[in-house]
N, C-alpha and C positions, 0 to 999 in steps of 0.2 A: 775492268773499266766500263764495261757497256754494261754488267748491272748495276753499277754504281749510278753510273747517268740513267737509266730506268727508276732505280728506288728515288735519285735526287728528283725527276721528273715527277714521277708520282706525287711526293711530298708538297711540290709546288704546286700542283693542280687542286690537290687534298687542301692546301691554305687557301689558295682561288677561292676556291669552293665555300669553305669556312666563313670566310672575309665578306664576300658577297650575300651569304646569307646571315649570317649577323648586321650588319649593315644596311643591308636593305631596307625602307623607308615599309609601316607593317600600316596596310591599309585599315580605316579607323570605321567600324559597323556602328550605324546607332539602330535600333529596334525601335518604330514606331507603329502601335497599333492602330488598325484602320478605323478612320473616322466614320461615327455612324451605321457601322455594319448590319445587314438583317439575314437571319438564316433560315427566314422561314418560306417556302414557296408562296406563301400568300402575301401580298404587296402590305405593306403597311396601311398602308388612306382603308385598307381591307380588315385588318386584323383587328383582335381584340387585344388592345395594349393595356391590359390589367397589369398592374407592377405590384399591387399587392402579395403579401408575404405570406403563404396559404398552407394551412398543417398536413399534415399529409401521414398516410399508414400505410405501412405493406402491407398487402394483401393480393393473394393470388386463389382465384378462381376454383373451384374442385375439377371442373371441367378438365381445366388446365392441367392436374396434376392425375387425374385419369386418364390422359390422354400421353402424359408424361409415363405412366404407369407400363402403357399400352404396348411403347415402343420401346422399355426395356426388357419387355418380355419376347419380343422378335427380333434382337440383334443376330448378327451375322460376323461369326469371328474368324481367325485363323493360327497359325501356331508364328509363333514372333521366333526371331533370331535369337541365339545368346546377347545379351547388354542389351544396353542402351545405343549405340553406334546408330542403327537402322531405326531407330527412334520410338515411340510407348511400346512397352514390354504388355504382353497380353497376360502373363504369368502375376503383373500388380495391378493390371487394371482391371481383369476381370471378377478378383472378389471385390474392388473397388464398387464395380458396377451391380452385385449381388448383394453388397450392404445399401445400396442407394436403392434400389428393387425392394426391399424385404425389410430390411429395418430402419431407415433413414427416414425420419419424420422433419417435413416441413414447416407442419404448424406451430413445431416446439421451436426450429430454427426464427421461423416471424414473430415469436415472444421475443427472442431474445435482440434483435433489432429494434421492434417496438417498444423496447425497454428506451429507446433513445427517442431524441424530441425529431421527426424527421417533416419538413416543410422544402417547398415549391415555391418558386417566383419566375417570373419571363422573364426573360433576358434576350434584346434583339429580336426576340420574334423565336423563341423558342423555350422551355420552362425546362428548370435547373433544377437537380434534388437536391437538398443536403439535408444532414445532418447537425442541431444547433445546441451543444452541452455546454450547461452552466456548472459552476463548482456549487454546491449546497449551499446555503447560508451561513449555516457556520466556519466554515470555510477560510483560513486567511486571506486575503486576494491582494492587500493592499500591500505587501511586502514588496514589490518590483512597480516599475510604472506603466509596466505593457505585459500584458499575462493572458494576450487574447494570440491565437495560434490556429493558421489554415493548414488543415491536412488536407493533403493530395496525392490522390492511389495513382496506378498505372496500370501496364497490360502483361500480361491477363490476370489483375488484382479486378479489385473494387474496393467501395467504400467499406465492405465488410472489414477487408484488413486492418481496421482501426477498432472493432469492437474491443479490444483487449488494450487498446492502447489509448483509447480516450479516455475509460475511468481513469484509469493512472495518473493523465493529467490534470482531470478537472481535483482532484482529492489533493493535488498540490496548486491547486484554484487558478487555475487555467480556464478559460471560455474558449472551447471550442467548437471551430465550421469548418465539415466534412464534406466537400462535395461528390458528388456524381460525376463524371467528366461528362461534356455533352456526348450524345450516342454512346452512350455506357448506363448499364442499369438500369433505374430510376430517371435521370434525366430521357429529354428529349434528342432527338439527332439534330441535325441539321437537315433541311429540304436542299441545301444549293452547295456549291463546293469552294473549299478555302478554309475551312474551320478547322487550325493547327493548334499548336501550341501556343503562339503568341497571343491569338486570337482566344482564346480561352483564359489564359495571361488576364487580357484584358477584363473580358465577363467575371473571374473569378475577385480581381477587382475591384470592379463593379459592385458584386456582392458584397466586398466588407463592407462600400461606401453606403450604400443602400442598407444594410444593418447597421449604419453606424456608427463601426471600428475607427477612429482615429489615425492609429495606431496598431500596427498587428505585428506579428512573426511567420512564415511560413516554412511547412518541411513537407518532402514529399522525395518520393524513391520512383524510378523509371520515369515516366514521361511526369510524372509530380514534379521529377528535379527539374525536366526539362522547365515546366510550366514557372515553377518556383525561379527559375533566374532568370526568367523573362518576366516575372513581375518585379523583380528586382530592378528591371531595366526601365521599366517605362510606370512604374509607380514608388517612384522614389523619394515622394513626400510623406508617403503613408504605408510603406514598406518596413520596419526596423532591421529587418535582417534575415536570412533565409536560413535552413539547415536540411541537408540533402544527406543521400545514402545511395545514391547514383554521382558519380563525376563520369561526365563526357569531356574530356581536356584531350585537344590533339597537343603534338608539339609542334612549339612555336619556331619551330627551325626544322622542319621533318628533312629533307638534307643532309643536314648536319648529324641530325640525330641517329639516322638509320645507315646514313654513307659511311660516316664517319664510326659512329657507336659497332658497327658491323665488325671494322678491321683491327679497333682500339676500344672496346665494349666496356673496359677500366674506367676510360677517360669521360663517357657520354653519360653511362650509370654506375656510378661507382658504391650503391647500397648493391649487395649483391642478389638481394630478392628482387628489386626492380629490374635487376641484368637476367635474371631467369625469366622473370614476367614478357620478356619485352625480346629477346633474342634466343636464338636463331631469327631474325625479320623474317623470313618465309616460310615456317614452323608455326610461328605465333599468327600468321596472318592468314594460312590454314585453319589454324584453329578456329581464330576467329569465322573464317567465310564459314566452317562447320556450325558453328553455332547461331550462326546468323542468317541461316537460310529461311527461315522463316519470314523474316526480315525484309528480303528480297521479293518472298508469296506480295504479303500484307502489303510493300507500298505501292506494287507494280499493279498486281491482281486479284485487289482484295474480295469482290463479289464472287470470284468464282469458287474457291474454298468455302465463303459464305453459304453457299449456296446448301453443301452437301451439311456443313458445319451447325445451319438451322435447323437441317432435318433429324439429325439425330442425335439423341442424347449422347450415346455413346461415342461417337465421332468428337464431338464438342467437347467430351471430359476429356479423350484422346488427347487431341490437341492442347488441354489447358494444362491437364495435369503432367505432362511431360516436362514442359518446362519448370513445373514446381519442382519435381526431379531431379532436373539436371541445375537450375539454377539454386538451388540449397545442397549441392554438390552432394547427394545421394547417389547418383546414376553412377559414380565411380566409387563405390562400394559395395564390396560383394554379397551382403546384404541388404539390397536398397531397400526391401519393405520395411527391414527393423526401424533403419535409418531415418526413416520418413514418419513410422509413428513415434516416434521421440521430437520429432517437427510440429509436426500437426496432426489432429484428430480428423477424421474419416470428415465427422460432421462438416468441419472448417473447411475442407476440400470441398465436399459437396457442395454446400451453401455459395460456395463460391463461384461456382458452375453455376447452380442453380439460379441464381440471377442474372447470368448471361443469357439462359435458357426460358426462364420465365418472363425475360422483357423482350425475346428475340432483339438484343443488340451485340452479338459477336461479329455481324457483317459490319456493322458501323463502326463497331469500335476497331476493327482491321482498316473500317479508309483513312484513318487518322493518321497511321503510317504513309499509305499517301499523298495526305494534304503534308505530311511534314517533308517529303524528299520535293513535293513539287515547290512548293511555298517557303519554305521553312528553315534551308538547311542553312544560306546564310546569317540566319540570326543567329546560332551555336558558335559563333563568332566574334560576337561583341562580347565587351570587358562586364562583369559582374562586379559595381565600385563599393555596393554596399556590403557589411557585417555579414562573414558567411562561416557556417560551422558543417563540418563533414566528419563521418561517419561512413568508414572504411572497412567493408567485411568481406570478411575472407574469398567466400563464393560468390561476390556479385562478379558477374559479365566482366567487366570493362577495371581495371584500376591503375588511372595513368600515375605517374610521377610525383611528386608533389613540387616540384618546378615548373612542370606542364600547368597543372592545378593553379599554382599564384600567379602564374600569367596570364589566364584567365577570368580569375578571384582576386582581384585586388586587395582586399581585408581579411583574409583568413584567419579566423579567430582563435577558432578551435579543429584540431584535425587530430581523429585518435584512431589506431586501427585497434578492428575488435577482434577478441579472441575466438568467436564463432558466430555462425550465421553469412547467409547470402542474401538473394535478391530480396526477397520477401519478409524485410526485415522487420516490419511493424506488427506483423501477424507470429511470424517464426520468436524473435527475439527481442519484443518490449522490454524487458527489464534490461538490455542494453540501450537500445535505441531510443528512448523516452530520458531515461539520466542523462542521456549525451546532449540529445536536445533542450533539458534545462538548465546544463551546464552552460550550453553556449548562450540563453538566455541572461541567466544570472552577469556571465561574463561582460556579455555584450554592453548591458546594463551599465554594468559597474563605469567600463568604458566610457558609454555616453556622458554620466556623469563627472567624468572626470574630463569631457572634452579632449578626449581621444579619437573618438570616430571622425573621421572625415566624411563630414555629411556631403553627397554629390548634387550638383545641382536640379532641381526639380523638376521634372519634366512634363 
């Protein structure tokens, strides 16, 4: 009798519970960027507000790369743990560091950028790089009514991660703009503090309006995706629809999801790879803090990692290429070096570094974590109302539900999971990530014309 009255107890409390948090009135975020913003320490009435659209070349220094030369010939190493657990393996990184030393050539890597049209403009009191690819002339272009598309990289990417993935588009007559993130690269930083993601949102914006886009599309992986559905938010005239390979979706009942899903894990997830993904809840959320401590560096204390991060090359591949590692799920194979040249080439690694390293922007591009915990995290919160396409791989970070997902997304267009690749999709696996995203194009498309999209209102 007295467990019966326990379990009926229980059960009553468990619907409480349920009832309350289904019911519950779900407070409504709208995303506004700041009017007017300037990020530069020198005042406006001061500055030179040049808004012209100015060409630009990479080019780095010999100095530069003698001096780069310098200090991989006096590194200071030690012997690493077995795995990845304890974090970069010395056993990958240091012939890593021995091809970048000895045969890794930069000036071949600056052709191969310079192959692309790359231009500067201010923006608020700070200048922006991108990247600006036309389809050739011969080209079909006129097949769709919007075939113009903003890529946007993440951390620790860069815009390099689209070399492989812009020709692909422009050859199915695609125009595209690449940018820089501010304090990343090629761009400039920020002089003042507050320059998140929304904030960027905005300038990135800004840029189509200033080139003249109508019309665009956006796709972008890690804080791309982030930026991507905050331009969704607050440029919803001149937005068509965004396409990501990051989903940050909490659940919209976390309660529910995790009280309940805990005892009845049937009932909350019932595809049974979202039930593996997602429980044990303190298993998963382990993991997650494991993998996220980085995380916690970057938005708390980002100058001080900077600090050691700018001075040494080595230190800084450290850091970068680690999570290239672990985040294209190498690190859990007992050969992770094979794994990782089946990924990408030594070069593509390097190069990738190496314009952290030659702009000294790894300290800036860590505050941007946080400007986003101080500023930012409420906007992860409002509804995404326009045309959205995702692109689901296997090894990224984070992969919530896809019930989580559409209550977030309100149009979810297209949602496919892929059969391989992780975070660094655009660089790793183009011939996925490029089809997907002119699928959800074509799709979208078609849609509009047939006055299916529910266009939101303007803002």
């Amino acid at each position: 009798m007295k467990a019966r009255t326990l379990i009926a107890g229980f059960i009553g409390i468990t619907a409480i519970i349920i009832a309350y948090v289904m019911l519950k009135p779900e407070k409504e975020v709208i995303v506004k960027a700041k009017k007017n913003p300037w990020w530069s320490a020198t005042p406006p009435q001061l500055a030179n507000n040049d808004t012209s659209i100015r060409p630009f070349k990479v080019h780095v220094e010999q100095n530069v790369l003698d001096d780069l030369k310098a200090r991989l010939n006096n590194i200071r190493t030690y012997r690493s743990m077995p795995g990845w657990d304890y974090g970069t393996q010395s056993q990958y990184l240091l012939p890593i560091i021995e091809y970048w030393k000895n045969e890794y050539d930069w000036r071949k890597q600056e052709k191969i950028l310079n192959s692309f049209d790359h231009f500067k403009t201010n923006m608020y009191g700070i200048d922006i790089h991108f990247i600006h690819a036309k389809p050739k002339s011969d080209v079909q272009t006129n097949s769709l009514p919007v075939k113009v598309v903003l890529l946007i990289h993440g951390w620790p990417g860069s815009v390099f991660e689209f070399y492989k993935a812009i020709p692909m588009l422009t050859k199915q007559g695609y125009t595209v703009v690449a940018p820089s993130l501010p304090g990343y690269g090629f761009s400039d930083a920020p002089e003042v503090s507050g320059l998140g993601p929304v904030e960027t949102a905005s300038i990135f914006a800004k840029l189509m309006n200033r080139l003249g886009y109508e019309k665009y599309y956006v796709q972008g992986g890690d804080w791309g995706a982030a930026i991507a559905s905050d331009i969704a938010k607050i440029d919803t005239r001149h937005c068509r629809g965004i396409h990501i390979n990051l989903i940050v979706a909490q659940s919209p009942n976390p309660i529910y999801t995790y009280g309940v899903g805990s005892i009845f894990p049937s009932l909350v997830f019932p595809d049974p790879e979202e039930r593996k993904r997602h429980l044990p809840v303190l298993d998963r959320a382990l993991d997650l803090l494991h993998e996220a401590s980085y995380f916690m560096i970057q938005s708390t204390r980002p100058d001080t990692p900077g600090f050691a991060l700018n001075d040494s090359p080595t230190g800084l591949a450290a850091w970068i290429l680690e999570k290239f590692v672990r985040w294209s799920g190498c690190a859990f194979e007992e050969d992770y070096t094979a794994c990782m040249e089946k990924k990408f080439t030594k070069d593509e690694l390097i190069t990738n570094v190496m314009i952290y390293w030659v702009t000294q922007s790894i300290t800036t591009s860590m505050r941007y974590y946080k400007e986003y915990f101080a500023n930012d995290m409420e906007a992860r919160k409002a509804k995404v109302l326009i045309p959205t396409g995702i692109a689901d791989f296997p090894y990224e970070l984070v992969r919530p539900p896809l019930s989580w997902i559409k209550h977030l997304f309100k149009q979810v267009i297209t949602y496919n999971s892929m059969p391989e690749g992780g975070h660094f999709a655009a660089l790793e696996r183009p011939n996925l990530l490029v089809p997907d995203f002119i699928n959800f194009v074509i799709k979208t498309e078609e849609l509009y014309a047939q006055d299916k999209i529910e266009i939101p209102q303007a803002n």
